[in-house]
C-alpha positions as YAML, in Angstrom:
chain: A
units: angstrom
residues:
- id: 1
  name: UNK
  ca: [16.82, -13.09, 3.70]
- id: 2
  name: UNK
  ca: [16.49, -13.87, 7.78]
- id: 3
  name: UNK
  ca: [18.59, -10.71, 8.15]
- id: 4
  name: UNK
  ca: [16.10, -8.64, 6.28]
- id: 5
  name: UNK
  ca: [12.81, -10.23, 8.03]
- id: 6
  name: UNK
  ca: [13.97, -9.72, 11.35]
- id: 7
  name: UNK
  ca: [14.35, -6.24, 10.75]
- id: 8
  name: UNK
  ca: [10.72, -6.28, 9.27]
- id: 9
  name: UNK
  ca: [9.55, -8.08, 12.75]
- id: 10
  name: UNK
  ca: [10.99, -5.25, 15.03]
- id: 11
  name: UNK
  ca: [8.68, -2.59, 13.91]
- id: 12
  name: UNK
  ca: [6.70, -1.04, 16.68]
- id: 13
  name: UNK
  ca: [6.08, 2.88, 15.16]
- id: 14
  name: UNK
  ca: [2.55, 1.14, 14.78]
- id: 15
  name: UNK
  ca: [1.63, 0.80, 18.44]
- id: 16
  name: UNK
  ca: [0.47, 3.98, 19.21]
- id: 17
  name: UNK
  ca: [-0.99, 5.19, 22.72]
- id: 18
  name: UNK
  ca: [-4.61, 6.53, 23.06]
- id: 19
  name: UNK
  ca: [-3.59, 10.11, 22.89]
- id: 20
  name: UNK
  ca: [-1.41, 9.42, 20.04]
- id: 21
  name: UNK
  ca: [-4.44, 8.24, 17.83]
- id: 22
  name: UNK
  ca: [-6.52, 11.35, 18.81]
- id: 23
  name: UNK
  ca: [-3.78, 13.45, 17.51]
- id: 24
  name: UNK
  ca: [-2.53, 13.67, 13.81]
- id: 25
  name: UNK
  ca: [0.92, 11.83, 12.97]
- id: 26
  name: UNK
  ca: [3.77, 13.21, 12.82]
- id: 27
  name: UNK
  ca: [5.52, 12.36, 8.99]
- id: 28
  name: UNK
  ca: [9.14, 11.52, 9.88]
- id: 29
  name: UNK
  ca: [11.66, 9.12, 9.01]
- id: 30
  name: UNK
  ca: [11.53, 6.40, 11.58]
- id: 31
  name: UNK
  ca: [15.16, 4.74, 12.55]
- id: 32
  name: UNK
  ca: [14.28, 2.13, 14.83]
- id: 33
  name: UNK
  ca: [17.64, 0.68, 16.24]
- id: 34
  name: UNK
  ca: [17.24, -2.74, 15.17]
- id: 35
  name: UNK
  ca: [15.85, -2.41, 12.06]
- id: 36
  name: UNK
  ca: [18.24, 0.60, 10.89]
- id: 37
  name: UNK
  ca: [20.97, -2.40, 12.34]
- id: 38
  name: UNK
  ca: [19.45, -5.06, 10.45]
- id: 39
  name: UNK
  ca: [19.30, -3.40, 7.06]
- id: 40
  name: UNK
  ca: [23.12, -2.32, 7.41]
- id: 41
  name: UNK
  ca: [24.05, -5.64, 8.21]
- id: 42
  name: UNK
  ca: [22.24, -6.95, 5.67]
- id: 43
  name: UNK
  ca: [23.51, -4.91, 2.75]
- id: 44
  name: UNK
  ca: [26.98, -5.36, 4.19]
- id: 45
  name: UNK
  ca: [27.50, -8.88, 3.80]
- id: 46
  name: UNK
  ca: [26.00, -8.32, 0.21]
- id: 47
  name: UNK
  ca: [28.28, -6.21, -0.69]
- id: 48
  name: UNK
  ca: [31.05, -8.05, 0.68]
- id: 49
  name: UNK
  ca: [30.16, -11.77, -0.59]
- id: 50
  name: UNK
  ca: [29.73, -9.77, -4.39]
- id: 51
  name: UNK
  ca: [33.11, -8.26, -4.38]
- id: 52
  name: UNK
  ca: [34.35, -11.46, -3.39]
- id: 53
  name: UNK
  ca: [32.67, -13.35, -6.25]
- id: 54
  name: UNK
  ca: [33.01, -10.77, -8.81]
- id: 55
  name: UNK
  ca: [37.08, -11.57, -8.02]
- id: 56
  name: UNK
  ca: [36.87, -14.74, -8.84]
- id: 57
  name: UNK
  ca: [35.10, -14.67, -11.57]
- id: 58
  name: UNK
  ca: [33.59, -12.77, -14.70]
- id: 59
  name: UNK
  ca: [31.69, -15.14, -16.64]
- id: 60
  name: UNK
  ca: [28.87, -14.73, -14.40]
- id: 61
  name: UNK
  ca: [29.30, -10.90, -14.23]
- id: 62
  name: UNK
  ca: [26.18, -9.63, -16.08]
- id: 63
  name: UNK
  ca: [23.95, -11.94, -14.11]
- id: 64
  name: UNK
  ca: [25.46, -10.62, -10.65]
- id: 65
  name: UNK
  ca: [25.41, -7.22, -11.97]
- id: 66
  name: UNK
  ca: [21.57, -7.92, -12.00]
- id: 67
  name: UNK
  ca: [21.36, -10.01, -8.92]
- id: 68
  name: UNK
  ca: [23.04, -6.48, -7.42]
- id: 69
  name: UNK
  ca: [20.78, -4.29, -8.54]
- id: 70
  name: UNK
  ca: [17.54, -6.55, -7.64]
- id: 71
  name: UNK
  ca: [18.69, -7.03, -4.34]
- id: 72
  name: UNK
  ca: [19.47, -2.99, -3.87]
- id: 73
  name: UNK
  ca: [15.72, -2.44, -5.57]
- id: 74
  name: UNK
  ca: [14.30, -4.66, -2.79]
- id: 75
  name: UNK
  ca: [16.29, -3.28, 0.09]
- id: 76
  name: UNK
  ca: [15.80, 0.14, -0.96]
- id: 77
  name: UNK
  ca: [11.75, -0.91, -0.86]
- id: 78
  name: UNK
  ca: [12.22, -1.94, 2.77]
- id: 79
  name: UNK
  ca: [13.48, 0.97, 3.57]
- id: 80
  name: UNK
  ca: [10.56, 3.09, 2.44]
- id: 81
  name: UNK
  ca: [7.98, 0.76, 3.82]
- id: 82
  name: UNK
  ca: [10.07, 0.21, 7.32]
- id: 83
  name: UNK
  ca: [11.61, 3.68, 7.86]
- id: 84
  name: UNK
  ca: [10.44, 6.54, 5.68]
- id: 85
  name: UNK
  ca: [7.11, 8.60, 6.71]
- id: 86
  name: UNK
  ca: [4.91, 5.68, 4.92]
- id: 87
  name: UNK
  ca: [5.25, 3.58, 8.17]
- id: 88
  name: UNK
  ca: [4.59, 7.03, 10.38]
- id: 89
  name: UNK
  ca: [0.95, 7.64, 8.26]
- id: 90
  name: UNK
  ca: [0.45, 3.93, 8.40]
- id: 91
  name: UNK
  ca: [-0.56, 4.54, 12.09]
- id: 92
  name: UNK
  ca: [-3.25, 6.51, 11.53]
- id: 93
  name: UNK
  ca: [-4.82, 5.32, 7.67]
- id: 94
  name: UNK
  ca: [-4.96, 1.90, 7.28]
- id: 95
  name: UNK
  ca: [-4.97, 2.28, 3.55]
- id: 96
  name: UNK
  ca: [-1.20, 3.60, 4.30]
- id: 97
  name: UNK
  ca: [-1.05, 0.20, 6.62]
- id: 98
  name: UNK
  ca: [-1.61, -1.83, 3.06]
- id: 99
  name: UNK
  ca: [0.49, -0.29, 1.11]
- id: 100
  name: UNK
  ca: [3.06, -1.10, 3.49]
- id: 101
  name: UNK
  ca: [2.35, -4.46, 3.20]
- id: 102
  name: UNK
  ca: [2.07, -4.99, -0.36]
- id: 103
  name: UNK
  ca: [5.78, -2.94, -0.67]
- id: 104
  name: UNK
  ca: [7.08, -5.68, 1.54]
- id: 105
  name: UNK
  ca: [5.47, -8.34, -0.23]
- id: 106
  name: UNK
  ca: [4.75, -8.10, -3.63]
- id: 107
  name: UNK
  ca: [7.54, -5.66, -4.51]
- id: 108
  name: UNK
  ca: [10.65, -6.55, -2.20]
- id: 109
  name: UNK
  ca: [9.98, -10.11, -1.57]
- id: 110
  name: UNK
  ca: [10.53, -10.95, -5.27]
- id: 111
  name: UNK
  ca: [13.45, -9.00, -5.38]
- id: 112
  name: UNK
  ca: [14.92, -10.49, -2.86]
- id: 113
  name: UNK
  ca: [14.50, -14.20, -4.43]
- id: 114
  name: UNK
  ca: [15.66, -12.75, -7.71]
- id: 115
  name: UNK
  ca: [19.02, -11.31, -6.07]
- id: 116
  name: UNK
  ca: [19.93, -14.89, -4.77]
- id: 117
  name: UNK
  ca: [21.13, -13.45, -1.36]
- id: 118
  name: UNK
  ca: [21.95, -16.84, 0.64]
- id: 119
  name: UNK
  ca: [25.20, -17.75, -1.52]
- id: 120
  name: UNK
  ca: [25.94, -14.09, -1.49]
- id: 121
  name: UNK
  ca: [26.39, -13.54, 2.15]
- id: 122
  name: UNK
  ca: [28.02, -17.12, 2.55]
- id: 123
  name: UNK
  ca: [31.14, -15.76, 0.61]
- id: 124
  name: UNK
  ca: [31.17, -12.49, 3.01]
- id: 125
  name: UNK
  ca: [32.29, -14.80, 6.00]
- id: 126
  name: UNK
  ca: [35.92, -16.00, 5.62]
- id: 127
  name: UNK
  ca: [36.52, -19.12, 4.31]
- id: 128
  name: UNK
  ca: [36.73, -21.71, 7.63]
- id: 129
  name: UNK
  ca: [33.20, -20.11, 9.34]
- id: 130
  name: UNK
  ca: [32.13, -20.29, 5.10]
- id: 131
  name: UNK
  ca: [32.60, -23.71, 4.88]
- id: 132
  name: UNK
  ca: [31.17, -24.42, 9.00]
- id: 133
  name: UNK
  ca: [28.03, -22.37, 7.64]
- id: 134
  name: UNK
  ca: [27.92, -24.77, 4.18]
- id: 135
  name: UNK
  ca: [28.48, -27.81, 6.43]
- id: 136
  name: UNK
  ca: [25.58, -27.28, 8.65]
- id: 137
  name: UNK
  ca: [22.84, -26.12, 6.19]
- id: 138
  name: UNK
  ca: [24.08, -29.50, 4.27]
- id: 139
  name: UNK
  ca: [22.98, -31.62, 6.98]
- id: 140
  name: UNK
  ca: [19.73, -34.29, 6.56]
- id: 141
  name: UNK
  ca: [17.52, -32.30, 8.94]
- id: 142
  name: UNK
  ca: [18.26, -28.75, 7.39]
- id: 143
  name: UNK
  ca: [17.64, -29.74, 3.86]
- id: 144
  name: UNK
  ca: [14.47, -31.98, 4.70]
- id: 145
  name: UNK
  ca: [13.06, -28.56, 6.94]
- id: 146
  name: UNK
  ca: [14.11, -26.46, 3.95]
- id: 147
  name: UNK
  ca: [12.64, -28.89, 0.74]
- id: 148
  name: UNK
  ca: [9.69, -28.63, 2.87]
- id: 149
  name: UNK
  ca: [9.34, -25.49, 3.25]
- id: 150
  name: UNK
  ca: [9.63, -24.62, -0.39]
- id: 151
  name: UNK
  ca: [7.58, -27.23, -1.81]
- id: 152
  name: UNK
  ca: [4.53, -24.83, -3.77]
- id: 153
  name: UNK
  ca: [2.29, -26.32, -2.07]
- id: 154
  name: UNK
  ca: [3.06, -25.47, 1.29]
- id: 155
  name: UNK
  ca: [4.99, -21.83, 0.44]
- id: 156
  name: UNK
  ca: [1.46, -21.11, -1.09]
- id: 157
  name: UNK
  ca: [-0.47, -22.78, 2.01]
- id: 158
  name: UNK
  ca: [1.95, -20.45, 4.17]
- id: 159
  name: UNK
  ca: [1.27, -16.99, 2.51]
- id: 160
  name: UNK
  ca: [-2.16, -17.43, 2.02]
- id: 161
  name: UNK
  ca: [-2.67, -18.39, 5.88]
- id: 162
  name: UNK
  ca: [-0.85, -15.50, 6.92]
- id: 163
  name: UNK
  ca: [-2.89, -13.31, 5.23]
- id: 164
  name: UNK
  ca: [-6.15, -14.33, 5.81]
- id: 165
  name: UNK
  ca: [-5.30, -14.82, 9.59]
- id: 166
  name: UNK
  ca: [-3.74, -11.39, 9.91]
- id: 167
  name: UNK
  ca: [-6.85, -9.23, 7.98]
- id: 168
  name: UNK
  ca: [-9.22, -11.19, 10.76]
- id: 169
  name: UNK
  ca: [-10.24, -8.24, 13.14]
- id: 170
  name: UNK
  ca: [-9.31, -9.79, 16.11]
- id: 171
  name: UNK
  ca: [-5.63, -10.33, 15.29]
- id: 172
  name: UNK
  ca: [-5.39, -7.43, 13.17]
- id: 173
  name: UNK
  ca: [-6.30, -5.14, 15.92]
- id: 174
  name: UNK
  ca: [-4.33, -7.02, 18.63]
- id: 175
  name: UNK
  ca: [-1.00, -6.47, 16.34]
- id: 176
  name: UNK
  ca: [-2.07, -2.61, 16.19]
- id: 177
  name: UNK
  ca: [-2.15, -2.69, 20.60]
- id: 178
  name: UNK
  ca: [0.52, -4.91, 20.79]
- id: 179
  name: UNK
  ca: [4.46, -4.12, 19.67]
- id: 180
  name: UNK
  ca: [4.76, -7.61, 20.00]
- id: 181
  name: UNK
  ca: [2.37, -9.15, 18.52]
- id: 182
  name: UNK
  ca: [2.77, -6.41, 15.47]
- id: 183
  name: UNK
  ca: [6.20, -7.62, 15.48]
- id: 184
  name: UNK
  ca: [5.27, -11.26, 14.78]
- id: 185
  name: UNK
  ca: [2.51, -9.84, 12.37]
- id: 186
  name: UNK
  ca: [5.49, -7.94, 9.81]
- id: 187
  name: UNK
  ca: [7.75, -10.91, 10.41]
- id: 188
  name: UNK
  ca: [5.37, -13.53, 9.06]
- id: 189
  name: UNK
  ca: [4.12, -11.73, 6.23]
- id: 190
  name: UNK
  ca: [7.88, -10.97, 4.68]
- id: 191
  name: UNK
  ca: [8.86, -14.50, 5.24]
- id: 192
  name: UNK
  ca: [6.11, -16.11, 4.15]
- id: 193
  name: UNK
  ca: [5.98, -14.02, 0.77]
- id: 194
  name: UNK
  ca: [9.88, -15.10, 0.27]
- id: 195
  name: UNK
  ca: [8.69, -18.61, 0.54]
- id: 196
  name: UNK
  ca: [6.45, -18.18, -2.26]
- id: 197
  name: UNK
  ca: [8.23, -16.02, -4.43]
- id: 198
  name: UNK
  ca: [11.26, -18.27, -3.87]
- id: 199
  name: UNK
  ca: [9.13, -21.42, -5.23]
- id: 200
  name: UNK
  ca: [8.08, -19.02, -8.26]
- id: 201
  name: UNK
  ca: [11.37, -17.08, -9.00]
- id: 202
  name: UNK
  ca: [14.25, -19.13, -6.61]
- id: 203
  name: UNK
  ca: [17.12, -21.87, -8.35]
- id: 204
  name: UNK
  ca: [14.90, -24.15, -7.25]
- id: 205
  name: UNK
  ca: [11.97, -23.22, -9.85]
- id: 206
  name: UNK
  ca: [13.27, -25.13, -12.54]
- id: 207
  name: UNK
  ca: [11.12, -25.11, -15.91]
- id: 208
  name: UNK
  ca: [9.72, -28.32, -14.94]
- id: 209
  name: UNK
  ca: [7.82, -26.67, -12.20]
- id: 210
  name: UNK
  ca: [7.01, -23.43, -14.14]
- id: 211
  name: UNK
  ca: [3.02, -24.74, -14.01]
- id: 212
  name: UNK
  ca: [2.84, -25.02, -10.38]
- id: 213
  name: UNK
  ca: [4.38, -21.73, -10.04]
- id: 214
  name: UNK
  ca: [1.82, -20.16, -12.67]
- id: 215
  name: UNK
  ca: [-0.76, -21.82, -10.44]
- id: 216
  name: UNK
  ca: [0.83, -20.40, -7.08]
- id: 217
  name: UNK
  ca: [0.24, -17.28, -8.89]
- id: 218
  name: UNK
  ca: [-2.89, -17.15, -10.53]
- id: 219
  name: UNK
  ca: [-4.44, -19.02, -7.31]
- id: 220
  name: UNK
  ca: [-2.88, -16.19, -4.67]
- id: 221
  name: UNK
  ca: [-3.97, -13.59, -7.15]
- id: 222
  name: UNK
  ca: [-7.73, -14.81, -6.82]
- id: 223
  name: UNK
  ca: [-7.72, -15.13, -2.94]
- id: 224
  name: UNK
  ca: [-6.13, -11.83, -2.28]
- id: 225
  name: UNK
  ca: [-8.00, -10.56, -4.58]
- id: 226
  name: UNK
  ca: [-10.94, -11.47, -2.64]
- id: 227
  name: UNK
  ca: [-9.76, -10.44, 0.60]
- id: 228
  name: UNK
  ca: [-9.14, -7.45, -0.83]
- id: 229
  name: UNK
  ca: [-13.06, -7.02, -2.57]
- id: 230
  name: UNK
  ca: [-14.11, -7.98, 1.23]
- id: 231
  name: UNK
  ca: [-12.64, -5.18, 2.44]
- id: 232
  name: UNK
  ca: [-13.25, -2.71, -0.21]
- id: 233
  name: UNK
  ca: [-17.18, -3.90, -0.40]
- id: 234
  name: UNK
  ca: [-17.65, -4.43, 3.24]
- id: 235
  name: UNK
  ca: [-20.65, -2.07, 4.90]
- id: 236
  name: UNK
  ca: [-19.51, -1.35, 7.99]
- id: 237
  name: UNK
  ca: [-15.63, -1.51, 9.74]
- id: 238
  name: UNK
  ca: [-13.40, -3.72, 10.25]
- id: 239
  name: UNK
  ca: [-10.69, -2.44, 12.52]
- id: 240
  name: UNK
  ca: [-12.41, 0.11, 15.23]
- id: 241
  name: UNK
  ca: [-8.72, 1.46, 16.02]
- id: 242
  name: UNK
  ca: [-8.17, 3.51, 13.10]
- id: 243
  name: UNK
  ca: [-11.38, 5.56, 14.19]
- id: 244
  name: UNK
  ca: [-9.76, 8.34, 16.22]
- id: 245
  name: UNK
  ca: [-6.21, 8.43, 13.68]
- id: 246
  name: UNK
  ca: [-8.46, 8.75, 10.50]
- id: 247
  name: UNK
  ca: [-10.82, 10.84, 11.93]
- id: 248
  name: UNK
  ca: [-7.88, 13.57, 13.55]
- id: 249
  name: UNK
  ca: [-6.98, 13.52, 9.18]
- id: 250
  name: UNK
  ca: [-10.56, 14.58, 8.46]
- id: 251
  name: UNK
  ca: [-10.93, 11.18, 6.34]
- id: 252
  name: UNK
  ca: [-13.28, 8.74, 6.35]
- id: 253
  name: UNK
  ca: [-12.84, 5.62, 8.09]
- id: 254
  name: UNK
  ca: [-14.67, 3.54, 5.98]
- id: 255
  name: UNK
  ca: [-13.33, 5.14, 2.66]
- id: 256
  name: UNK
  ca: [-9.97, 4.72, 3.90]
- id: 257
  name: UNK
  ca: [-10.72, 1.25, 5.09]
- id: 258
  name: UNK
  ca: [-12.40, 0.98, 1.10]
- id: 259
  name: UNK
  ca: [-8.89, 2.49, -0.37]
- id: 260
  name: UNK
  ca: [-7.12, 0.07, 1.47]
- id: 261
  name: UNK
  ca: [-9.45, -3.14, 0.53]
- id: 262
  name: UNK
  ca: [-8.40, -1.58, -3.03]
- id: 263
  name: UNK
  ca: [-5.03, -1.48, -2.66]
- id: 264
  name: UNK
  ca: [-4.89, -4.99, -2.37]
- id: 265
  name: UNK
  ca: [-7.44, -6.06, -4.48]
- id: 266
  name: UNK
  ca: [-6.08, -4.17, -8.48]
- id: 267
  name: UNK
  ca: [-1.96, -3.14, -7.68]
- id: 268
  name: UNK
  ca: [-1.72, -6.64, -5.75]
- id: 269
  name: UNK
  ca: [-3.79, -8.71, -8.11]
- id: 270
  name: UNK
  ca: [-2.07, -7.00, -10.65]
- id: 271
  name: UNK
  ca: [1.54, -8.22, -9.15]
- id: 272
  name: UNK
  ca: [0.57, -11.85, -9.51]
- id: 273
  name: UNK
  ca: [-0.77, -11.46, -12.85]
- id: 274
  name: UNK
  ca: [2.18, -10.23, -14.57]
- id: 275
  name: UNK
  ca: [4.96, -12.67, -12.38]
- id: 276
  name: UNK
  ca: [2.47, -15.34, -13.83]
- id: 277
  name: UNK
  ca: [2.69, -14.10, -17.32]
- id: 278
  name: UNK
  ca: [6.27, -13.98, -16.63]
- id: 279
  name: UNK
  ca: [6.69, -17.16, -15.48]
- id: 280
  name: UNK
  ca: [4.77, -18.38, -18.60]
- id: 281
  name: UNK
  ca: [6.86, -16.96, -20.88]
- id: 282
  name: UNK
  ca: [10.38, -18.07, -19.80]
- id: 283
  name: UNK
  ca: [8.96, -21.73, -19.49]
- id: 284
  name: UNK
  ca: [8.18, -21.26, -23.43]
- id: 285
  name: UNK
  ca: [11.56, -19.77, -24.10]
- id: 286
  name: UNK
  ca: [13.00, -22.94, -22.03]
- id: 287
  name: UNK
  ca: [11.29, -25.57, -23.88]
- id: 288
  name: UNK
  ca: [13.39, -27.13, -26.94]
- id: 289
  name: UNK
  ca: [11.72, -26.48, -29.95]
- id: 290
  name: UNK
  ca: [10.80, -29.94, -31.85]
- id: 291
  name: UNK
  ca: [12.89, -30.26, -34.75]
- id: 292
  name: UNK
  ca: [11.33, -30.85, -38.25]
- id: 293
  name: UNK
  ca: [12.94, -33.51, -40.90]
- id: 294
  name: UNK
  ca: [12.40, -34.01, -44.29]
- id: 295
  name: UNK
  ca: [10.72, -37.47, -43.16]
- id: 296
  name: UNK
  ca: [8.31, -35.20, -40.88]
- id: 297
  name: UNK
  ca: [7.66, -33.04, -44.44]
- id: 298
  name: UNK
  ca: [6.69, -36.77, -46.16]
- id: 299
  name: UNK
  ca: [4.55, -38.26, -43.80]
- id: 300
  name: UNK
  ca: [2.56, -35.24, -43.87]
- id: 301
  name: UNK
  ca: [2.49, -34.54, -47.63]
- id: 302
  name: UNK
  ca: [1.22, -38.37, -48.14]
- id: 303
  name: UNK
  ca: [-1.59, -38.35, -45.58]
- id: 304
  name: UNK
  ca: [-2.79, -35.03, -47.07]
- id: 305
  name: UNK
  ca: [-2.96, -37.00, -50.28]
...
C-alpha cells in the first residue's frame, strides 16, 4: 500500500501557473514519471507474490482470485483519479478536485485493504530478502508503531484530521500553489483512508471489533457529511483560486464549489453507509447461533403455565 500512496503524493498536474488558470484545460491523460513508475511497480510485485502463492497452494484459490480482482478494481481507480483527464479538469473545477478525492478514498482505499497487498508483495521478493523483510516488520518497535496505528480510534482520529485540515482555505489553497505541499496533501489523504478502511475491512477486524468498525463508519459518515453540507450550503467561496479556471469553463464558481460540497456530502456519505451495513451483516453471519434443547423447550412451556 506505501507503493501506491507515494505515487498518489507525487501529483503536481494541480499546480497550475497564472496563465494556465485564465485559460481552459487541456483533457489529457497525465503520465507523471513517478507515479506512472509507482503504479507499475506496484502491480508488479502483485502479480508476482500471486503467482507465487497460487503455486503453492489452491485451497485458498477462490479467496485470492478475489483478493486479485479487488486489488486490480482499486488500482485501476488510481489510475483514473491520478492519470486520466479527471486529474487534468480537476485543475480548473473543484467539484472535479472532489471527485478525485473521494475515488482515492472511498473507492480504492477499501479495495486495497480488501486485496490484502502486504503478504502479497512479501512473496514477490525471493526468499532470503522475504524472510529479512518478515524479520524486520516482526520487531517490538514495528509492531507497537503499527498496532498503533490501526487501533479505530486513532485510524478514525487520522482520517478525519486530514480532512478537515485539508478543506480549511488556507491549506487547501496553499496545496493548489504549491507541488509540494499538494504532494503531501494526496499522500495523507490515501494513507490515512487505508488506515481506516484497514481497521474496518483489514485481518485485523476480527468480529469482535465489528462495533467499533460500524461506529468508525457511521461516525466518519456524519462528519464528512457535514463538511460536505458546509461546503455545499456555504454563501460565499471558499477557495479564491478556482475563480479564473471555472470562470475560462463558463461555470459558476460557487455552483461548482456547491457540486463539489455535494459530492462529498450524498456519494461519500453514501460509501460509509453501506460498508457499515456491510460490516453489520457479516458480524451477524459470524456470530454462533445459540442452540435450543429440549430442556430450553420445558423451562419455557412450564413458566408459560
Amino acid at each position: 500500500m506505501a507503493c501506491v500512496a507515494c505515487a498518489c503524493g507525487n501529483v503536481q498536474a494541480h499546480v497550475l501557473s497564472s496563465a494556465e488558470r485564465s485559460a481552459p484545460p487541456v483533457l489529457r491523460w497525465t503520465f507523471e514519471p513517478w507515479v506512472a513508475a509507482l503504479l507499475i511497480v506496484s502491480v508488479a510485485l502483485y502479480l508476482a507474490g500471486y503467482r507465487h502463492l497460487r503455486a503453492r497452494s489452491r485451497r485458498a484459490r477462490r479467496i485470492r482470485a478475489r483478493q486479485l480482482a479487488a486489488f486490480g478494481l482499486g488500482w485501476l481507480t488510481l489510475v483514473i483519479a491520478l492519470a486520466s483527464p479527471l486529474d487534468a479538469l480537476s485543475a480548473a473545477l473543484f467539484s472535479a478536485h472532489m471527485v478525485q478525492h473521494e475515488l482515492m478514498m472511498i473507492v480504492a482505499a477499501p479495495l486495497l485493504v480488501l486485496s490484502r497487498p502486504l503478504g502479497v508483495w512479501l512473496w514477490a521478493f525471493p526468499p532470503a530478502l522475504r524472510h529479512r523483510i518478515a524479520a524486520a516488520v516482526r520487531t517490538p518497535a514495528v509492531r507497537a508503531l503499527w498496532r498503533t496505528l490501526c487501533a479505530p480510534a486513532v485510524a478514525w482520529l487520522l482520517h478525519a484530521a486530514a480532512l478537515w485540515a485539508w478543506h480549511m482555505p488556507r491549506f487547501f489553497e496553499a496545496a493548489l500553489a504549491s507541488s509540494s505541499i499538494h504532494t503531501l496533501q494526496h499522500a495523507s489523504f490515501l494513507l490515512s483512508a487505508l488506515l481506516f478502511w484497514w481497521t474496518v475491512f483489514g485481518e485485523s477486524a476480527q468480529s469482535e471489533q465489528s462495533g467499533y468498525a460500524m461506529l468508525s463508519l457511521f461516525t466518519t459518515m456524519v462528519h464528512t457529511g457535514a463538511l460536505g453540507a458546509l461546503l455545499t450550503l456555504a454563501p460565499g467561496l471558499w477557495y479564491p483560486a478556482y475563480i479564473e479556471p471555472t470562470a475560462a469553463l463558463g461555470i459558476d464558481p460557487l455552483q461548482d464549489q456547491q457540486l463539489g460540497g455535494l459530492v462529498m456530502w450524498v456519494p461519500g456519505g453514501l460509501a460509509y453507509l453501506v460498508a457499515a451495513l456491510a460490516t453489520g451483516a457479516r458480524w451477524l453471519m459470524q456470530r454462533t447461533p445459540a442452540t435450543l434443547t429440549p430442556s430450553a423447550f420445558t423451562v419455557r412451556r412450564d413458566s408459560r403455565s
